[in-house]
C-alpha positions in Angstrom: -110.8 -0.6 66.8 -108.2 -0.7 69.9 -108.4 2.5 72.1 -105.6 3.3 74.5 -106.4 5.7 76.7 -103.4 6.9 79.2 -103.8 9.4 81.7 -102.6 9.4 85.4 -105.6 8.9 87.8 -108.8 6.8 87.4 -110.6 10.4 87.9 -108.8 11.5 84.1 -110.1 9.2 82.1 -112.6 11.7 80.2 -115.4 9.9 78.7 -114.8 6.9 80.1 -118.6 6.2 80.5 -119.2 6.9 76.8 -116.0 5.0 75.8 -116.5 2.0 78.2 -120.7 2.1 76.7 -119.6 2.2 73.5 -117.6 -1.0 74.1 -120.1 -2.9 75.6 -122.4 -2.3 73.4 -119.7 -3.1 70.5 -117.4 -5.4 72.0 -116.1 -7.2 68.5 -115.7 -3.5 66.9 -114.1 -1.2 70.0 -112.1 -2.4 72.7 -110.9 0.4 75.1 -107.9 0.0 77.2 -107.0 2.4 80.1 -103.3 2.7 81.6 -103.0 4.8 84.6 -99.4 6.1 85.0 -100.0 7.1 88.8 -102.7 4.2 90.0 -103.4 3.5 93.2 -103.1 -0.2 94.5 -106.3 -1.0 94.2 -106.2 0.0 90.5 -106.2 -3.6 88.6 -106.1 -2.3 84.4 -103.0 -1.9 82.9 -100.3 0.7 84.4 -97.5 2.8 83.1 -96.8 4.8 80.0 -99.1 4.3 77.3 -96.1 3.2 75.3 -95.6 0.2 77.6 -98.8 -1.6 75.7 -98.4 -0.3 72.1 -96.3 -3.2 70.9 -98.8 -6.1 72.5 -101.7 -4.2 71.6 -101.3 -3.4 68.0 -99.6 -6.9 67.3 -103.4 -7.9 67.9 -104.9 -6.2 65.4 -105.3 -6.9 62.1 -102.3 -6.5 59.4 -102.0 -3.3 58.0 -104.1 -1.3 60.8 -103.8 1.9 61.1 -102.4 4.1 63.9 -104.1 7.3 65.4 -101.8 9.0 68.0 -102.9 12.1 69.4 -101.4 13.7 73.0 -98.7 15.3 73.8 -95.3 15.6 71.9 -92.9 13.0 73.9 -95.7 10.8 74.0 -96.7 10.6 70.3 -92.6 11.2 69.5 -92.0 7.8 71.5 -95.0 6.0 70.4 -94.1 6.5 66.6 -90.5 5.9 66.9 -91.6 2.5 68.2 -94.4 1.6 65.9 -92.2 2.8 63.0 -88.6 2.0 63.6 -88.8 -0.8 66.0 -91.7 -1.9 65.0 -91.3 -1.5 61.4 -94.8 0.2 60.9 -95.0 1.7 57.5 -95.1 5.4 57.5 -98.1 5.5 56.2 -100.5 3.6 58.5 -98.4 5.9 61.4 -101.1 9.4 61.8 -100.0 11.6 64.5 -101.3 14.8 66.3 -99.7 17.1 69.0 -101.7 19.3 71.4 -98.8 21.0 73.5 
């Protein structure tokens, strides 16, 4: 399982300690992936949109994964649009949720 987690700051990653435990204690079963869209310099993960790494990231899973989108509505709108019609993601494997 690939987690992408995007928020702005370093300080909104909620659960970040359980998420980045979780990892490390699971490292071939759960990556976890942060992207900051307002980081600082220092910050050295990934930056921008969460839609900026969906392509890279989900071309290194296995075939036929599955897709859990959950956030809010432009977000999950962009990120399907690219997993399913630029991508060519089957419907199917595409689950979203909205919370705004």
């Amino acid at each position: 399982m690939s987690l992408v987690f995007g928020v702005r700051t370093p300080e909104d990653r909620l659960y970040a300690d359980e998420f980045d435990a979780l990892a490390a204690s699971h490292p071939e079963q759960l990556q976890v992936h942060y992207s900051l869209s307002r980081a600082a310099d220092d910050w050295t993960g990934r930056r921008g949109y969460v839609q900026t790494h969906v392509e890279e990231l989900y071309r290194a899973l296995p075939d036929g994964a599955h897709v859990f989108v959950c956030g809010l509505e432009r977000m999950v709108g962009t990120v399907r649009d690219l997993l399913r019609k630029q991508m060519g993601v089957e419907r199917k494997h595409v689950h979203t949720e909205r919370y705004d």
